[in-house]
C-alpha positions in Angstrom: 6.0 -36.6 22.3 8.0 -33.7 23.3 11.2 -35.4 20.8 9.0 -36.2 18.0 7.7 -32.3 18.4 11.3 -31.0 18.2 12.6 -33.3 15.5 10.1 -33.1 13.3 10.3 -28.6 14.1 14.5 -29.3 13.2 13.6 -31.1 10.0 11.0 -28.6 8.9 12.5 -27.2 6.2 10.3 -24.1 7.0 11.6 -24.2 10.7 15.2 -25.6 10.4 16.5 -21.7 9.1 15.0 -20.2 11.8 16.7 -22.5 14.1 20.0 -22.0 12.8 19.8 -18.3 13.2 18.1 -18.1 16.3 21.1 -20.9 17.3 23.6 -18.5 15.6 22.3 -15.2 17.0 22.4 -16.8 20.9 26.3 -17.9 20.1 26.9 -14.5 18.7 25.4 -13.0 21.7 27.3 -15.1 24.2 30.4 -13.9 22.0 29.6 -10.4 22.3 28.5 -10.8 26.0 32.0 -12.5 26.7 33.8 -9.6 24.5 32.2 -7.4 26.6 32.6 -8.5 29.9 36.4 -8.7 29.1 36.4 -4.7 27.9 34.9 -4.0 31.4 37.8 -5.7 33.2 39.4 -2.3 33.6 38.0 0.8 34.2 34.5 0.9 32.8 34.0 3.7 30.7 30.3 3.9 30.6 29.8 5.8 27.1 32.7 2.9 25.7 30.3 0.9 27.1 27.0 2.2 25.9 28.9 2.3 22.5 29.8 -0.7 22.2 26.7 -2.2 23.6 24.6 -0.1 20.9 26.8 -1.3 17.9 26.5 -5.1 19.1 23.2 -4.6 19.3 22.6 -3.0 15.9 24.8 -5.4 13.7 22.6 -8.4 15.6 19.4 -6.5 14.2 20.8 -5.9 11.5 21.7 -9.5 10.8 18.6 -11.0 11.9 16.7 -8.4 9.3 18.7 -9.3 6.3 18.5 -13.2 7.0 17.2 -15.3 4.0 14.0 -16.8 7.1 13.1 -13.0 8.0 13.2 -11.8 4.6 11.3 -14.8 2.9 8.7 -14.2 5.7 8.6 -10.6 5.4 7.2 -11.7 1.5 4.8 -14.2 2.5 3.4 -11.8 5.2 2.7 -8.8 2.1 1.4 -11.4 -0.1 -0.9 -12.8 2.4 -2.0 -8.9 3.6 -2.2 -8.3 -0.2 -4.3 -11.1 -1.0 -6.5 -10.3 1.9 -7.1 -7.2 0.6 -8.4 -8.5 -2.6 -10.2 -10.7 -1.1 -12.2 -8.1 1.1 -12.5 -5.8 -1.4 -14.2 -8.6 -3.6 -16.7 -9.4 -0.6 -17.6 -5.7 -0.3 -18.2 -5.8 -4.1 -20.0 -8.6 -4.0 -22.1 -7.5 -1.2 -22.8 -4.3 -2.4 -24.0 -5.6 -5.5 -26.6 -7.6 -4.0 -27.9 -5.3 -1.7 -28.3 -2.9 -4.5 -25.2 -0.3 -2.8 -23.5 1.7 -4.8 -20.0 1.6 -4.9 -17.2 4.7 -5.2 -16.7 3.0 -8.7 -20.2 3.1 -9.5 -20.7 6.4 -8.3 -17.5 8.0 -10.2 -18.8 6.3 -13.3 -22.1 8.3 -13.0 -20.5 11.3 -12.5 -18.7 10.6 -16.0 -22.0 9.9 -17.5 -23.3 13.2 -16.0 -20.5 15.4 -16.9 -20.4 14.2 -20.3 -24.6 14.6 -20.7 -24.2 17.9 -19.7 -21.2 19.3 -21.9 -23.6 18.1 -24.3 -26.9 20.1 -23.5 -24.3 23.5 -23.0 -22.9 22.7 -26.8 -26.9 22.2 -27.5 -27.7 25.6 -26.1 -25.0 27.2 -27.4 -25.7 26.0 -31.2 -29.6 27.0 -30.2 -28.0 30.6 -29.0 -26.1 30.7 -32.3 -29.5 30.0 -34.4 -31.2 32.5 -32.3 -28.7 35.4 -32.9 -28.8 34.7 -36.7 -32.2 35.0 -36.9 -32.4 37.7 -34.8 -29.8 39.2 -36.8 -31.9 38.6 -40.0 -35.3 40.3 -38.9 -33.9 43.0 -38.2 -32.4 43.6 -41.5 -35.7 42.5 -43.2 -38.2 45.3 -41.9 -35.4 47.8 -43.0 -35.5 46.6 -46.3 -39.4 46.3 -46.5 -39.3 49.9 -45.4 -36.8 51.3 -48.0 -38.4 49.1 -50.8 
């Protein structure tokens, strides 16, 4: 069972990259280890050492980041967190709509509705102030010509 699990994992086409480069970063870090252990033959400089250990180290992250497997997973991971989102926001809709919730959409929209209602009621009182003033304006003229006339 244990060959059937591991031949079918190497012919995964899913699977197979990461093999390789896990199979490609182990060489590589024998290589390095080997590299390594010949620089301390001499005298160890331990800051060399540190050094060198640090820049091995990066370049394997670095190549293990910008593999074609990591990346291509990297993608599928946003998409799936990405769809999952949609998803849960949908539910929440959903859910809120049957239960009779407002939502922060629903909500905003009202607060449209109301700001709109009540720029116009001030443009109502403001033509009604108008009006008022006019004829305001007009009475008292009247009486004074009444009086003179």
């Amino acid at each position: 069972m244990p060959d059937s699990a591991q031949t079918n994992g190497a012919t995964n086409p899913f699977i197979q990259p990461w093999m390789e480069f896990w199979s490609k970063t182990i060489e590589q870090s024998q290589e390095q280890t080997s590299a390594l252990l010949d620089a301390m033959q001499g005298v160890p400089d331990l800051e060399a050492l540190r050094r060198r250990w640090l820049d091995s180290l990066s370049k394997n992250i670095d190549t293990f980041m910008r593999s074609p497997p990591f990346l291509e997973a990297m993608r599928q991971n946003f998409e799936a967190m990405t769809e999952m989102k949609s998803h849960g926001e949908e539910a929440m809709n959903k859910f809120a709509r049957e239960a009779g919730m407002p939502r922060l959409t629903d909500v905003s929209g009202l607060f449209e509705r109301l700001r709109l209602a009540q720029e116009a009621v001030l443009d109502r009182l403001t033509a009604l102030e108008d009006r008022l003033e006019a004829i305001e304006t007009h009475l008292k003229r009247a009486p004074a010509k009444r009086d003179g006339g």
